[in-house]
N, C-alpha and C positions, 0 to 999 in steps of 0.2 A: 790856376785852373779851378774849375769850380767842380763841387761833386755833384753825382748825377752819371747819367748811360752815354757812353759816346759810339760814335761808328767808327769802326776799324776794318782794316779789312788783310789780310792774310796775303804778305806780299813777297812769299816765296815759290823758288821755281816749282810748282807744283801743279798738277791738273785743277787743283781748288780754288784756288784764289779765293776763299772761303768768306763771306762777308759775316763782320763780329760785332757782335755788340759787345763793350766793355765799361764797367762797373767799377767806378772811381770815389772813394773816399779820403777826406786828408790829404786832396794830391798824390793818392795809392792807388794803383791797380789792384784792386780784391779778387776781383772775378773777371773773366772769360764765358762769354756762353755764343753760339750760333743767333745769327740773324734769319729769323722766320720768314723775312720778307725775299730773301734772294729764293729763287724758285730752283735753283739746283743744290743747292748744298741745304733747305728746305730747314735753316734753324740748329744744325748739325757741322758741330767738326772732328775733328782727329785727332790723335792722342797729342799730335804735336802740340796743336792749337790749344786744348784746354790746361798745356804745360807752360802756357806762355807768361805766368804771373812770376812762376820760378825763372823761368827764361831772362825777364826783364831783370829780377832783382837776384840773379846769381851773383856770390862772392865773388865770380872770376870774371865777371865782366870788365874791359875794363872803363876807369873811373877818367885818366887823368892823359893828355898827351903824357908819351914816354919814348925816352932818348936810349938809346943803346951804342956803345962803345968802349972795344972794335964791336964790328960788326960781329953778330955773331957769340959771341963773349956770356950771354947772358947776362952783364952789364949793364945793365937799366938804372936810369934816374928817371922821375917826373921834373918836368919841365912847363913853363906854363904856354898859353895855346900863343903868347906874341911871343917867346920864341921860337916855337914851333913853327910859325910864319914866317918869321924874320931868317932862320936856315932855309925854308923853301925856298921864297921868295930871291933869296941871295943867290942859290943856287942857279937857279931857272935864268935869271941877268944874266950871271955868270960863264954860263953858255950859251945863250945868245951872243953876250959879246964874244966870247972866243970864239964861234963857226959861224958867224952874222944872221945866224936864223932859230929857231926853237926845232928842229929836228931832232937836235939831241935830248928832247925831253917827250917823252910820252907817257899812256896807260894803257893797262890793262885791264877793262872791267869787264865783267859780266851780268849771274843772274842771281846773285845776292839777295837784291830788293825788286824786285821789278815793278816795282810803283814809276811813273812818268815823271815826276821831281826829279828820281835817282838819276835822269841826264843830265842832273849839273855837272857831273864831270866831266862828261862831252863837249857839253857847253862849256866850262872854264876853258878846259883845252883850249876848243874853238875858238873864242875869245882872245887866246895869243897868235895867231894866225899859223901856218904850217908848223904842225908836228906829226911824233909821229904814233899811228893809234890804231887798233885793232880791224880786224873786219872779217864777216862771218859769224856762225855760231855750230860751236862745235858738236852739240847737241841732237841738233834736226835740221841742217843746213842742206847734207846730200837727201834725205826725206821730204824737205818741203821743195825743190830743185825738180823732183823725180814729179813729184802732186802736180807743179807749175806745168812742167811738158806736157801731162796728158789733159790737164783743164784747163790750160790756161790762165789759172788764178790761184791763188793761194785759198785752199776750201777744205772744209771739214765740217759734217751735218751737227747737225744741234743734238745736242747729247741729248735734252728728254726725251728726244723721239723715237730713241733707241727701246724705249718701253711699248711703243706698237709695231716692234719687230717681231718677225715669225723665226728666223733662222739672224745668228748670232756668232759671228767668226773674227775671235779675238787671235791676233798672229804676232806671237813675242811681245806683247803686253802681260801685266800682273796687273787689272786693279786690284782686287783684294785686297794687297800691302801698298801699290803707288798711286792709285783713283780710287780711294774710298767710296766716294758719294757714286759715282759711275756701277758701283752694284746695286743699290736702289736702285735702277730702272732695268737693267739686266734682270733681277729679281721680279720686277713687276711684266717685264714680257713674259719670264715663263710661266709667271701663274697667270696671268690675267689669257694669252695669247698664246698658250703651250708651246713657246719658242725654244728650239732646239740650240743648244750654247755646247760653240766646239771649241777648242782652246789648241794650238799649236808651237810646241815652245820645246828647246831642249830640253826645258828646265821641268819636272815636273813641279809646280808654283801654287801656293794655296788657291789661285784663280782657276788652275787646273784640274785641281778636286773637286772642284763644285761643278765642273763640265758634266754633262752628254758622252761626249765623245770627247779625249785627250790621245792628241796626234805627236808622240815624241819624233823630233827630226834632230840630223843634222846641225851642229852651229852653219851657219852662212851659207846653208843652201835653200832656204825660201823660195828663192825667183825659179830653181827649179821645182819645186812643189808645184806652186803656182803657174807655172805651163805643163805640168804634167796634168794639170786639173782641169785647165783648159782647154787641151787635146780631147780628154774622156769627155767632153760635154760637147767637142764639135765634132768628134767620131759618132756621137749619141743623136746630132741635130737636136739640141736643147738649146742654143743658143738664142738670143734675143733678133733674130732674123731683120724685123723691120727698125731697130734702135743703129743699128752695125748700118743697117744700107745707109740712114736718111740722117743719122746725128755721129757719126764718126767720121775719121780720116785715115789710110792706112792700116784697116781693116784686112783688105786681098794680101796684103804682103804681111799682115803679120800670121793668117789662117793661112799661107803656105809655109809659114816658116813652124806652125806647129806642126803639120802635114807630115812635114817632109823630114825636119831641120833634129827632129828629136825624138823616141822612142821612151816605152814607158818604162822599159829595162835600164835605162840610162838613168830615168829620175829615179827610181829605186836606188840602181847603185848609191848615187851619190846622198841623197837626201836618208836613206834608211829606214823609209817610209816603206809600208806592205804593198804590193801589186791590189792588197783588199780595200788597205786605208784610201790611196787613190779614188777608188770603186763607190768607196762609201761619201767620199766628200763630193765628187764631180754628182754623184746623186741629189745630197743636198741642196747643193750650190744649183742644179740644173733644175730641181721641183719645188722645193720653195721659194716664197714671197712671200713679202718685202725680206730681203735677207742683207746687215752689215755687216761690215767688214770693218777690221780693226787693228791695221798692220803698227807695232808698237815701237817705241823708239829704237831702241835697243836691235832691232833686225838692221838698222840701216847705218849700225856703227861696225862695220867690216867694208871691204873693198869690192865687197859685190852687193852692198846695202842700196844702190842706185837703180840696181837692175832688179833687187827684192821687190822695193817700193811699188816700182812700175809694172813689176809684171803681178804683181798683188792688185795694184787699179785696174789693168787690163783685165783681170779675171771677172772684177766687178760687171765690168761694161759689158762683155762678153754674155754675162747671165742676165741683164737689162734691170743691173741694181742699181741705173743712175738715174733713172727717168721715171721711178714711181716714186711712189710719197712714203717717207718710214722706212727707205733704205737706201746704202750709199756708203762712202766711204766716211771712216775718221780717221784722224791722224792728229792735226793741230793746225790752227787756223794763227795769224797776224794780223788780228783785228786795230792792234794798235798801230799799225802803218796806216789806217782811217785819220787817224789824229795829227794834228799840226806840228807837236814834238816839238816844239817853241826850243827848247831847251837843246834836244840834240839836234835840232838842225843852225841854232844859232850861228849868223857868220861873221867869223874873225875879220882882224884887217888883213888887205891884200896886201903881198911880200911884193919886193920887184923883179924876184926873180926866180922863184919859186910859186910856182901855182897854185899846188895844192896839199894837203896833208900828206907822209910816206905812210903807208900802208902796210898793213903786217898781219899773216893768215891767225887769226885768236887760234885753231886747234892746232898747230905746232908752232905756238908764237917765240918761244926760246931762240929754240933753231931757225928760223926763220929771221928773228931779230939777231944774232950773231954772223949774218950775212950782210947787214949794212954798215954803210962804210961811207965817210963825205958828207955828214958827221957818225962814227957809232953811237948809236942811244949811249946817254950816259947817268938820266935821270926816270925814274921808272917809277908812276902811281899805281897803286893795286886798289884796288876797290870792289867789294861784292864780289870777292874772288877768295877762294883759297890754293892758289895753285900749286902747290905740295900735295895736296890731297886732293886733286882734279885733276889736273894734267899729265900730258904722258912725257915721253922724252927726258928726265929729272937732268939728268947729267949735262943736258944742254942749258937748263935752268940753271946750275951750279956755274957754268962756266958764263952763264950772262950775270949773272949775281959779281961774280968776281969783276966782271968790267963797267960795275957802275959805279960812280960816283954816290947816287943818293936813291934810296928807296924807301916809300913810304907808303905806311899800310894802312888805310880805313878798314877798322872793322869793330866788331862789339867784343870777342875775345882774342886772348894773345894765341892764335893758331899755329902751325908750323912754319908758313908763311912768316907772318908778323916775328917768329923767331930769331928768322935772317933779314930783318929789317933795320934801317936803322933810327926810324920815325915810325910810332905806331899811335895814330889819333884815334882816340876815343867814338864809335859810332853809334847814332843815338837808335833806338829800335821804332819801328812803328806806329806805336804808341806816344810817343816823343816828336811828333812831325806830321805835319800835314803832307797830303800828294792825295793821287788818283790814279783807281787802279783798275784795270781791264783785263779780262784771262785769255787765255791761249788756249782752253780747251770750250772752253762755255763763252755766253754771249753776253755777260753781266759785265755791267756798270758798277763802279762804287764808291763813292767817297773813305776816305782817309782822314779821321780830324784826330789835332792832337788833342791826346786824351789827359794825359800827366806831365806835369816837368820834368827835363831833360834830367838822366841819372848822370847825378856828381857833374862833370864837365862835359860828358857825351855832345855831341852835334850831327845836324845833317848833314849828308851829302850838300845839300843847296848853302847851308849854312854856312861851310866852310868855304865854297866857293866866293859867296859874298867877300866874309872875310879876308881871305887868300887876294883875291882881286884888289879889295883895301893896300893889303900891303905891298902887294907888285907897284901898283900905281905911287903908291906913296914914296918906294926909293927908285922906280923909273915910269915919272908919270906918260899915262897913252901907252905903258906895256899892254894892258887887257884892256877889251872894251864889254867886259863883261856887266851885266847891266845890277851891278852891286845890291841898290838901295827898292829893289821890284820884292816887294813881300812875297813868301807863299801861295797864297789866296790867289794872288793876280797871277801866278804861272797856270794856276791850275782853272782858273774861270778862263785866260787864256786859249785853254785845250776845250771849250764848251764853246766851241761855232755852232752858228745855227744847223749848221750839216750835221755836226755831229747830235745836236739838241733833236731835230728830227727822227736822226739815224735811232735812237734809243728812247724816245717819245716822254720827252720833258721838256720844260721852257725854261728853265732857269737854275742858276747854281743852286738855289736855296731848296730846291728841290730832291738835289741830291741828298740836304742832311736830313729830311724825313725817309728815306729809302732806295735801293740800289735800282739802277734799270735794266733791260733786258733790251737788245735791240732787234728789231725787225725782225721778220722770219726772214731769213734766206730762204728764196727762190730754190724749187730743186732744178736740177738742171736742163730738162729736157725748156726749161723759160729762156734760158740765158740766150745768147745771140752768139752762138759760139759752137763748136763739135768738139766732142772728146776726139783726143790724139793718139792712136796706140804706139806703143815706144817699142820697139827693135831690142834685142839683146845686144849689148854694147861687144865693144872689140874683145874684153876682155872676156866676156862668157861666152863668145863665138868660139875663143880659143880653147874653152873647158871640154866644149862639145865636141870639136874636131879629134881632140886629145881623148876624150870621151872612146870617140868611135876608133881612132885609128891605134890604141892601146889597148882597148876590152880593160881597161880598166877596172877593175874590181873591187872598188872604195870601201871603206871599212873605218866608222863609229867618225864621222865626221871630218877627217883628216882626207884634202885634197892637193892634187899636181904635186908640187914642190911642196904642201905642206906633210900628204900622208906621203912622197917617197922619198924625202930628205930630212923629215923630223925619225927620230929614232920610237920607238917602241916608248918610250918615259918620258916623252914630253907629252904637254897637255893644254888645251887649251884653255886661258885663262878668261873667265867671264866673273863680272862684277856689276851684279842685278843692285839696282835701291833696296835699300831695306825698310821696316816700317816705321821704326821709330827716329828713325837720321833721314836728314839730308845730307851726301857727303858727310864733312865734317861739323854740321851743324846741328844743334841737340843733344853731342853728346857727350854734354860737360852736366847735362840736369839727370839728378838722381832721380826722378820721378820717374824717369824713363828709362834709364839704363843701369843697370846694377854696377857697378863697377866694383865689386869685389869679385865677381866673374872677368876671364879674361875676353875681352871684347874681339880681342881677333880671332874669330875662327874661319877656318880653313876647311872647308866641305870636300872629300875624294868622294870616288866611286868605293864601291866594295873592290872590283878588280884590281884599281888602286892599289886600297890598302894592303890586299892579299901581295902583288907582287912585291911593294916596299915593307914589307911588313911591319904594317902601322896597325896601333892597335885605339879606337876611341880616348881622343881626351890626350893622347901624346902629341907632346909637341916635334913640330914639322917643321920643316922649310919649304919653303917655293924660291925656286933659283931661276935665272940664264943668266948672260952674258951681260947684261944692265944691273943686276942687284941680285936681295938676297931679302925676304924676308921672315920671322919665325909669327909661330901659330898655333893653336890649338887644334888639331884634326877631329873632323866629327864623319864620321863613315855613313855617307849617304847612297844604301841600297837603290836608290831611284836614279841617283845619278850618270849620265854616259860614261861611259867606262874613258874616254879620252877628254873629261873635263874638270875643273878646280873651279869651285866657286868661292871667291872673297869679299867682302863688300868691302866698296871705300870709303876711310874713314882717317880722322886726322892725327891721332896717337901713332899709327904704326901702319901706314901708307901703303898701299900695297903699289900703288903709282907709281913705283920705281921699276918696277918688271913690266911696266908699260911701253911701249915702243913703238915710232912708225918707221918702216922698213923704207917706205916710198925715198928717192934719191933725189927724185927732185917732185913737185906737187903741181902738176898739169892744172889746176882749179884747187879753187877752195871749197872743201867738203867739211863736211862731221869728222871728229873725231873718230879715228878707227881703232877705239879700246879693245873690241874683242878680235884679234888679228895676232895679238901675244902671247907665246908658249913659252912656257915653263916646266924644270924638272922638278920632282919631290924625292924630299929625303929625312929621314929621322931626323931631329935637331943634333949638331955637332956638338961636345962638351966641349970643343976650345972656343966655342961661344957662347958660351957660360955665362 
C-alpha cells in the first residue's frame, strides 16, 4: 500500500455510516479524522470512529485461523488458513454426501459489517445450491412491515431536513448516545426555526434532557398514546381535513374507531401519561408545522411494537405531516434493496429435488433451527454476529450448539461466541478490504478502499469465500459455482448501474474515490402515485381494549393483562438501550473507551427498587427468572420507572440470557421482542462467590 489519505467509510450498524478519511504511513493507520465532503456526518465522527486506530491494532484481535478442541475447552491451537479450508470444505462434502443435499449446512449473519461485499457469505452459501439460511431482521423487521402498510414503500425523510422543522417528536429514540450527528440539525431547527423538541421515552435519556417537553410513558404502550393524541385532535377538528379526504384510504373506519373504540381514561390508565400531557401534545401536534416524527427502534421490539409503529404514522397523517415539505416521518429507509446485490442474490446450481434454500426466522433462529428435521443443520457459519450477546432464547443456542457437527466463527475478536466455536478465522476490519457502502438512516453513497495491509493473517468476508470455493472445488470439483477468481473492484463497479449512477448523480467508479454521493431528493409524498393507508388496531390490542373496558382496569407503572396480574410485585421489566461507547459487544475490548478497571456491568433500579430490595448504590445485584441469572453492579436511578431494570448488552457478561420469547409458535417473522422479558432482583448470593 502506499502512504497517503484513503476513503473509508464506517461500516457498522449504526445511524452513521460515517464517511472517513484515513491517514496511512509505513502501511499504518495513524489517524482517523471525518470526511468533510459527506454532507451529514459534515467531517465529524464518534468516539467510536476516532478509536478505530486502537480498534485495528488491539492485542486481542485476532491474528491467525484457530482450532479449538473439544469444543469449548479453551483448547486452541493456530492452525494455518489451508487447514482451516481443508476441515471446512471436508465437512460441507461430508454432508452433502450423507443427506444428498447441503441442507444440513447453513449461516447465521447479520449486521457486523454492512458494506455490500459482506454478502460473500450469502453468495458462497448460494453458490452450493439449497441450504439452509436466515431471513428477516430482528432489529426493525415488525417497524419497517408497519411503514410498508401505511405507504406502501419502505420510506423515511432525509435527515438534513429535519433542521427546517418547527415541532420535533422524537418517540423511543436516544440520538444523543445512538445518532450523534442527527443532533446537529435538531439543534439547528431550534435555533434557527424555534422548533419545539418533545421526547417520549420510559427512559428518561440524555436525548430527553435536552427536550421541551419530556413525556415519560409506559414500556409498550406507544400505540396507545398515539390514538389517545389522535382522538384530542379529531375531538378539536385539527385535523388535516382535505389530505384524509383526497390522499388516504381507511380514514372513516379508523375516525370511528377513535370515536367510539377508545376513551381518554383508558389511555391514561395504561400508558401513565397525564389527562394534561395528552392536552399538551394533541396541541402541538394539531398547531404546528412542518412537524416530524420519530418513532425509534427500540418501541417496536415488544409484541405491540406493530401497532406502536402504525399508529405513530397514523397520527402523522392525521395532522397532514405527510404532504408538506420539512415534515414526515423517520424511521429507517432500505436504500440498499435499489442495488443489484450481485453477491446476495447470486444463484447456486438447481438440486433435483429440492427447490429452494430452508429457511429460518434470524430473531429466534436457535429455536427455530432445532425444529428441522430431514436433514438437522449440522454445520453452522457465524459471521458479523455475536449471538451470545445479541440473541435471546440462550438455552435454545446451547442445545443447537450441542447438535452440531462443525461451527465456525468469522470475526476480528475471540467473543463469547467464537468461545463455543470450534474454528475461529481471523476477520480483516474495514480498512483491510474494499466494498461499498450505503446507510439506513441517510442518503449517502461511499466508497470503501483498502487503506493498509491485511493484520497478521486476517481476511475478508469476500476473500475467504474465494478461497473456501478453491477448496470445495478442488476435493469435489462443480461443488460451488461461486465465481472465485472476480477481484473486489468488479463486485463493487458491479453494484454501479447506470440507475444507480443516475440515482446518486455520478458517472463513474472513479468518481466515487474523489468523494461520497448523496442521492436524489425523495419526493415528499403528496408526488407519489399512491395514498397513505391507515392501519386498524390489530387483534391483539382490540383485545387490550375490550379487557380495558370490561375490567376497569386500573394499570399501574407499565405492567399489562397477564403481565401486571400474573407478574408478582418484584418482577420488572427488563430493557437494554445502546450505549454510547459499544455496539453490543463490539468496542469493548479498547481502553480508549472503556475503563475496565470499573465493572462494566451495571445494572440501573428505580429508587422504589432499591428501597424495597434493600439495595444500596454500587452493591452487587442479580437479575433472575426462570432462563438465568446474572450479577452486577446496581446504580439507583431516581428517574427510573419504578417497574424497570436497565442493562445494556454487552459481551463479558451477557445479560441475553434472561432474554426470552414467550411466543409458542411465530404466526410471521417480526423483530426481535427484547423488551417483553421480566425479571426479579436480589442482593448477590455469597454461594456465588
Amino acid at each position: 500500500m502506499k502512504d497517503g489519505i484513503y476513503r473509508n467509510t464506517c461500516p457498522r450498524n449504526c445511524y452513521g455510516t460515517c464517511s472517513m478519511l484515513s491517514y496511512v504511513e509505513n502501511d499504518r493507520l495513524i489517524k482517523v479524522t471525518g470526511d468533510p465532503l459527506n454532507g451529514y456526518t459534515g467531517g465529524h465522527l464518534c468516539a467510536k470512529g476516532y478509536a478505530y486506530t486502537q480498534f485495528v491494532y488491539n492485542p486481542q484481535r485476532l491474528k491467525y485461523p484457530m482450532l479449538q478442541s473439544p469444543r469449548g475447552s479453551g483448547n486452541w491451537k493456530r492452525i494455518s488458513w489451508e487447514e482451516a479450508y481443508t476441515r471446512i470444505a471436508s465437512k460441507m462434502i461430508e454432508l452433502n454426501q450423507k443427506y444428498g443435499s447441503n441442507l444440513a449446512s447453513g449461516y447465521n449473519k447479520f449486521s457486523g459489517n454492512l458494506g455490500l461485499l459482506h454478502y460473500a457469505t450469502e453468495g458462497m452459501f448460494n453458490s452450493i445450491g439449497p441450504h439452509t439460511k436466515p431471513v428477516g431482521n430482528p432489529c426493525a423487521l415488525t417497524g419497517k412491515q408497519a411503514i410498508y402498510q401505511s405507504l406502501g414503500q419502505n420510506f423515511s425523510c432525509v435527515p438534513e431536513d429535519m433542521a427546517e422543522a418547527s415541532l420535533i417528536v422524537i418517540w423511543g429514540a436516544n440520538p444523543a448516545v445512538t445518532n450523534v450527528h442527527q443532533m446537529k440539525f435538531i439543534y439547528e431547527a431550534r435555533k434557527n426555526k424555534g422548533a419545539k423538541l418533545v421526547v417520549i421515552d420510559p427512559i428518561f435519556t440524555q436525548t430527553a434532557k435536552k427536550a421541551d417537553l419530556y413525556i415519560q410513558i409506559n414500556p409498550s404502550s406507544d400505540a396507545m398514546l398515539a390514538y389517545g393524541i389522535a382522538k384530542r385532535i379529531l375531538e378539536k377538528n385539527e385535523m388535516a381535513v382535505e389530505f384524509l379526504s383526497n390522499q388516504t384510504e381507511g380514514w372513516n373506519e379508523y375516525e370511528r374507531f377513535l370515536l367510539t373504540g377508545i376513551t381518554v381514561e383508558m389511555i391514561c390508565e395504561r400508558t401513565g401519561v397525564s389527562p394534561e400531557a395528552i392536552e399538551e401534545l394533541s396541541n402541538l401536534y394539531g398547531k404546528i408545522k412542518p412537524a416530524v416524527t420519530w418513532p425509534g427502534l427500540g418501541i417496536q421490539r415488544n409484541s405491540s411494537g406493530g401497532d406502536s409503529i402504525a399508529a405513530i404514522t397514523n397520527l402523522a397523517a392525521i395532522t397532514g405531516n405527510l404532504n408538506i415539505p420539512n415534515a414526515g416521518i423517520y424511521y429507517m429507509h432500505f436504500e440498499v434493496e435499489n442495488f443489484p446485490l450481485n453477491l446476495l442474490n447470486h444463484q447456486g446450481p438447481a438440486h433435483l429435488s429440492i427447490p429452494t434454500s430452508r429457511k429460518v426466522d434470524i430473531s429466534d433462529f436457535a429455536k427455530s433451527a432445532l425444529t428441522l428435521t430431514n436433514p438437522p443443520l449440522k454445520l453452522l457459519w457465524i459471521a458479523s454476529r455475536n449471538v451470545i450477546a445479541q440473541d435471546q432464547n440462550l438455552k435454545a443456542w446451547e442445545k443447537l450448539f450441542e447438535q452440531l457437527e462443525l461451527i465456525v466463527t468469522v470475526d476480528l475478536y475471540m467473543t463469547k461466541t467464537a468461545e463455543q466455536s470450534d474454528l475461529v478465522l481471523p476477520a480483516a476490519t474495514h480498512f483491510e478490504e474494499e466494498d461499498l457502502n450505503v446507510g439506513y438512516w441517510h442518503y449517502w453513497l461511499s466508497l470503501n478502499q483498502q487503506a493498509i495491509p491485511a493484520y497478521y493473517e486476517a481476511k475478508s468476508d469476500l476473500q475467504i469465500a474465494r478461497d473456501l470455493t478453491r477448496k470445495l472445488n478442488k476435493l469435489s470439483p462443480g461443488f460451488s459455482n461461486f465465481p472465485a477468481d472476480k477481484e473486489p473492484v468488479e463486485w463493487v463497479k458491479a453494484e454501479l448501474t447506470p440507475e444507480i449512477r443516475s440515482l446518486y448523480s455520478f458517472n463513474e467508479y472513479e468518481d466515487l474515490l474523489k468523494r461520497p454521493y448523496k442521492k436524489k431528493e425523495e419526493p415528499i409524498f403528496t408526488k407519489r402515485n399512491q395514498k397513505f393507508q391507515f392501519i386498524l388496531p390489530s387483534s391483539k390490542m382490540n383485545k387490550e381494549f375490550k379487557l380495558l373496558i370490561k375490567e376497569n382496569l386500573k394499570l399501574k407503572n407499565g405492567e399489562f393483562l397477564k403481565e401486571s396480574n400474573t407478574k408478582r410485585s418484584d418482577q420488572y421489566r427488563l430493557l437494554s438501550p445502546q450505549s454510547l461507547l459499544k455496539i453490543h459487544s463490539q468496542y469493548e475490548s479498547l481502553s480508549w473507551l472503556n475503563d475496565h478497571q470499573k465493572d462494566s456491568s451495571i445494572i440501573e433500579i428505580s429508587s422504589e427498587a432499591a428501597d424495597l430490595n434493600e439495595i444500596k448504590n454500587n452493591e452487587k445485584i442479580e437479575l433472575f427468572n426462570d432462563h438465568g441469572r446474572i450479577v452486577g453492579t446496581a446504580f439507583v436511578n431516581n428517574q427510573l420507572p419504578r417497574n424497570v431494570v436497565l442493562a445494556n448488552q454487552a459481551g463479558y457478561n451477557p445479560i441475553n440470557k434472561l432474554i426470552i420469547d414467550n411466543r409458542n409458535e411465530r404466526d410471521s417473522v417480526t423483530s426481535t421482542y427484547f423488551y417483553d422479558s421480566f425479571v426479579q432482583i436480589r442482593k448477590r448470593r455469597e454461594s456465588h462467590v
